[in-house]
VOGU-3710 file (C-alpha; in Angstrom, 3 decimals, decimal comma):
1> xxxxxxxxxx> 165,600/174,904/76,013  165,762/178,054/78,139  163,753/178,923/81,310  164,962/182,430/82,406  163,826/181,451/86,545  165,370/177,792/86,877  167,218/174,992/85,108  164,399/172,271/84,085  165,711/169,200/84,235  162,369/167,250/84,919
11> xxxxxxxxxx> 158,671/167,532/84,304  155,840/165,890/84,976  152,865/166,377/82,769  149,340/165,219/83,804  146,938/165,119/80,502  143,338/164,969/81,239  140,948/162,880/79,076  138,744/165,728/77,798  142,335/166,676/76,096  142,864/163,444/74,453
21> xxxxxxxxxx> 139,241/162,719/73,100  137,284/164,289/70,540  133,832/165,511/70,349  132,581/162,050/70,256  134,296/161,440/73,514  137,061/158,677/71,127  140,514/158,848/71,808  142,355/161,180/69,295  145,199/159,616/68,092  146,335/163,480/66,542
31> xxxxxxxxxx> 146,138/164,732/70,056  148,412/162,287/71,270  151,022/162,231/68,407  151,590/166,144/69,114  151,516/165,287/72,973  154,474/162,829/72,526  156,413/165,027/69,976  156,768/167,564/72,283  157,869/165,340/74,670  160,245/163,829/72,534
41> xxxxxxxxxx> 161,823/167,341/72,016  162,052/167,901/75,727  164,147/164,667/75,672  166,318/166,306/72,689  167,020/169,526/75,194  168,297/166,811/78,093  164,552/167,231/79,812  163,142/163,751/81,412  159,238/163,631/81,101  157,308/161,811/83,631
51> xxxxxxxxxx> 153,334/161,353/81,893  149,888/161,079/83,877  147,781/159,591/81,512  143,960/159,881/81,748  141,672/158,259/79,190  141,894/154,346/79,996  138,487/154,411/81,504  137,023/156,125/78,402  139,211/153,379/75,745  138,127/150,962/77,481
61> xxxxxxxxxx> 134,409/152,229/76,984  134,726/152,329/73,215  135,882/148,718/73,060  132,562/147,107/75,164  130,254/149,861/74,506  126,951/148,651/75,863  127,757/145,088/76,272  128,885/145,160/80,109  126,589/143,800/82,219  127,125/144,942/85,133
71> xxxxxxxxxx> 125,548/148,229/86,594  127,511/148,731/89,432  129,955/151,877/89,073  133,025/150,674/90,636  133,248/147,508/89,130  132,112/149,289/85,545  135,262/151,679/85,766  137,618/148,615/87,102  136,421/146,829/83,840  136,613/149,775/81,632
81> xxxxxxxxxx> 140,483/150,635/83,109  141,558/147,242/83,079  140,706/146,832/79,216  141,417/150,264/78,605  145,345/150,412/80,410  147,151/148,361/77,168  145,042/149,763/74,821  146,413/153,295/75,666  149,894/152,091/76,065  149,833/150,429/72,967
91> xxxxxxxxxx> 149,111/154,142/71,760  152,043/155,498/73,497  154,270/152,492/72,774  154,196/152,973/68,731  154,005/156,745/69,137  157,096/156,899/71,813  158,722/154,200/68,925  158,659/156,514/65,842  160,976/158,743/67,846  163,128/156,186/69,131
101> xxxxxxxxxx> 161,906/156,542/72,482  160,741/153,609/74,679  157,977/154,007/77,363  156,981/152,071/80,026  153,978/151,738/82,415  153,863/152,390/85,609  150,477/151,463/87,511  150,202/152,659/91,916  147,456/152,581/94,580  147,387/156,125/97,088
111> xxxxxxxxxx> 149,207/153,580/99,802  152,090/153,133/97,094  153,415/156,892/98,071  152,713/156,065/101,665  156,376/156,309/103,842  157,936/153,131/103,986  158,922/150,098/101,526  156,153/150,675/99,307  157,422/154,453/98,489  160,901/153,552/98,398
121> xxxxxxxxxx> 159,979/150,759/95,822  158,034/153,371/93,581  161,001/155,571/93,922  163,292/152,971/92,878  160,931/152,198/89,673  160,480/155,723/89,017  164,290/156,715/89,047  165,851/153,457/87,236  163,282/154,094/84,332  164,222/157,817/84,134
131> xxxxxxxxxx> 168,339/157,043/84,316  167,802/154,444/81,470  165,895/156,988/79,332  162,465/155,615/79,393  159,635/157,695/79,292  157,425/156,556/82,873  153,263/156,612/81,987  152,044/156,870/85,461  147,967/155,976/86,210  145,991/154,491/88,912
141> xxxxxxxxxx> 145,620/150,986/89,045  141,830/150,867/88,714  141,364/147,636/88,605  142,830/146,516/92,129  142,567/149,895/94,050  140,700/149,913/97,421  138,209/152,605/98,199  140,275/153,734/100,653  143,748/153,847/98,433  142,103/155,230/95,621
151> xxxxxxxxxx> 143,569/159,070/94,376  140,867/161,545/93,951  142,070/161,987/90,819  144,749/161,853/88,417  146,007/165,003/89,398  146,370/164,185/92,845  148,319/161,811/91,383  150,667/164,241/89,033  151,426/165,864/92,227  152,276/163,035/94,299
161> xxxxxxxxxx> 154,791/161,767/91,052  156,095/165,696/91,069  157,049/165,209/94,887  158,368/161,662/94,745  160,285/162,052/91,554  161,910/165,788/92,439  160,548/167,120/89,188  160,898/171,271/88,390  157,905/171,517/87,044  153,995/169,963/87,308
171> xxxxxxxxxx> 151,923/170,977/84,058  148,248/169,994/83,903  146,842/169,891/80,978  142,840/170,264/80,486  140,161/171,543/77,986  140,201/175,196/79,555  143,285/178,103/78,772  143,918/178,033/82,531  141,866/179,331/85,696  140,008/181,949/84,896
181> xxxxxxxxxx> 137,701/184,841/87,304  134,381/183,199/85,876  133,197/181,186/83,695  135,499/180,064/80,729  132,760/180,678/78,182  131,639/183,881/79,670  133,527/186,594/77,410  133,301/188,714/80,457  135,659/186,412/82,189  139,670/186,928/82,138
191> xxxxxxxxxx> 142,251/184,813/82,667  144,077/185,131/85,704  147,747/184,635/84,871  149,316/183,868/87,977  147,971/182,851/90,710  150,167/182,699/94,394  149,658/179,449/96,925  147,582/181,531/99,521  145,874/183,659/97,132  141,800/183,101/97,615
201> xxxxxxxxxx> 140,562/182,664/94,599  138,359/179,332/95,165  135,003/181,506/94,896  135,910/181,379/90,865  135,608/177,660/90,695  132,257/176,492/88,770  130,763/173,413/89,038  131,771/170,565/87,014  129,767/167,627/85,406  131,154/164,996/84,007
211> xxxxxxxxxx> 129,902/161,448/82,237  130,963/158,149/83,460  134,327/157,962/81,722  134,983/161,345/81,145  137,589/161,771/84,312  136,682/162,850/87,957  138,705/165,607/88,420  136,925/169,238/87,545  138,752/173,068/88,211  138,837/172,805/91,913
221> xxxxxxxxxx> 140,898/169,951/92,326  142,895/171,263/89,716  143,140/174,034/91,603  143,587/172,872/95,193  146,259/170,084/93,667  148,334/173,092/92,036  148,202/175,448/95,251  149,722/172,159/97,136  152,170/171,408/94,776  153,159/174,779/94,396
231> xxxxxxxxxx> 153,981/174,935/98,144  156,360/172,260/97,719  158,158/174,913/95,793  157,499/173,161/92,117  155,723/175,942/89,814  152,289/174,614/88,379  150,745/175,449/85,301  146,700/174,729/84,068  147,266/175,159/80,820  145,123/174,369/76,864
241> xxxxxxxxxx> 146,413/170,638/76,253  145,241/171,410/72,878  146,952/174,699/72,144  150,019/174,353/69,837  153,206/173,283/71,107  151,810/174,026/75,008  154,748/171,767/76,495  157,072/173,506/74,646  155,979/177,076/75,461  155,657/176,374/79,504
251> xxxxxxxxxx> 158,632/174,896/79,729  160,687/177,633/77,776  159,227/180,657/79,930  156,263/181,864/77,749  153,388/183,248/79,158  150,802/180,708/78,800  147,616/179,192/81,001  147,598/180,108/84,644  151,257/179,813/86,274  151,143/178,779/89,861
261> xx> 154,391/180,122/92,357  154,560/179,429/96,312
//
């Protein structure tokens, strides 16, 4: 697979959960089939994926519904993620299987990319999964994360696995066609295609809301995480995890979503 402005040789690909659910806020299981077969053809063209998977939270949420008990919000998402997490990798397992691919799960805290042991011991996971092969699903550990250690998001999170794992490339993938001068559904908005580290464009960020499971991170962290990755010289894309064969597209040069350069 050709890049005319740098050999890719790894990626790391955040997907959001508003890209893997439907209108009924389920996980689609179509959404993630395409996800992985474009992953699985990155792996054909020598390419090591690392995935940051959203949507445990949310799977979790479809299996208890209204029966939890409990009102408080931290311990609702630690029960929600902690029911969710296999449920989502048994998604990923079978779908990672049907293209003789294996997967594997890899769950941190914020103080797991802190300097010392812990880092060097996510390192060590990170690169002896990647020599072997294996396709690394990175998420927060929800359940056992401290207020203090938790990521603001899972983008935070993409970036931190972009920096610790050398990758080429950071694509985030959301419901939006990239970062765009206004409002996404105002048709006097534009896309702005490329967008430098230091360029002020933070007025353009509109609010977000979100439900309980639906993910915390909105446009501006998107855009704040991809301006700091993209000073640690890795290009970042916001990009349509929806659109046909987006993976395939970014990582091949093609002009798609809002491209972020140092």
């Amino acid at each position: 697979m050709r890049n005319e402005q740098k050999e890719i040789k790894r990626v790391v690909i955040k997907v959001g959960t508003n890209v893997i659910t439907n209108k009924d806020h389920r996980i689609d299981g179509t959404v993630l089939n395409k996800l992985v077969e474009q992953i699985a053809e990155l792996y054909e063209h020598d390419i090591l994926t690392v995935l940051v998977s959203s949507g445990s939270v949310i799977a979790g949420k479809e299996v208890m519904r209204h029966q939890l008990q409990t009102q408080d919000k931290i311990v609702r998402r630690q029960v929600f993620s902690a029911i969710g997490q296999p449920r989502m990798m048994r998604h990923y397992y079978t779908l990672f299987q049907s293209h003789g691919m294996r997967c594997a799960q890899v769950l941190a805290t914020k103080r797991d990319f802190d300097p010392g042991r812990h880092r060097e011991n996510m390192t060590n996971c990170y690169e002896g999964l990647l020599r072997e092969g294996v396709i690394p699903i990175a998420n927060e550990d929800d359940a056992v994360s401290l207020s203090m250690s938790t990521f603001t998001d899972n983008d935070e999170l993409a970036s931190l696995v972009a920096e610790l794992t050398n990758a080429d490339m950071l694509i985030i993938l959301t419901d939006a066609e990239g970062f765009f001068n206004g409002h996404p559904t105002d048709p006097n908005s534009e896309l702005i295609k490329e967008i430098t580290a230091d360029e002020p464009v933070e007025q353009f960020v509109q609010e977000s809301t979100k439900g309980e499971a639906e993910g915390r991170g909105g446009m501006k962290s998107k855009l704040h995480i991809a301006k700091k990755t993209a000073k640690m010289n890795i290009p970042t894309y916001i990009a349509n995890g929806k659109r046909p064969n987006v993976i395939l597209d970014i990582v091949s040069g093609k002009e798609v979503g809002t491209k972020f350069t140092i």
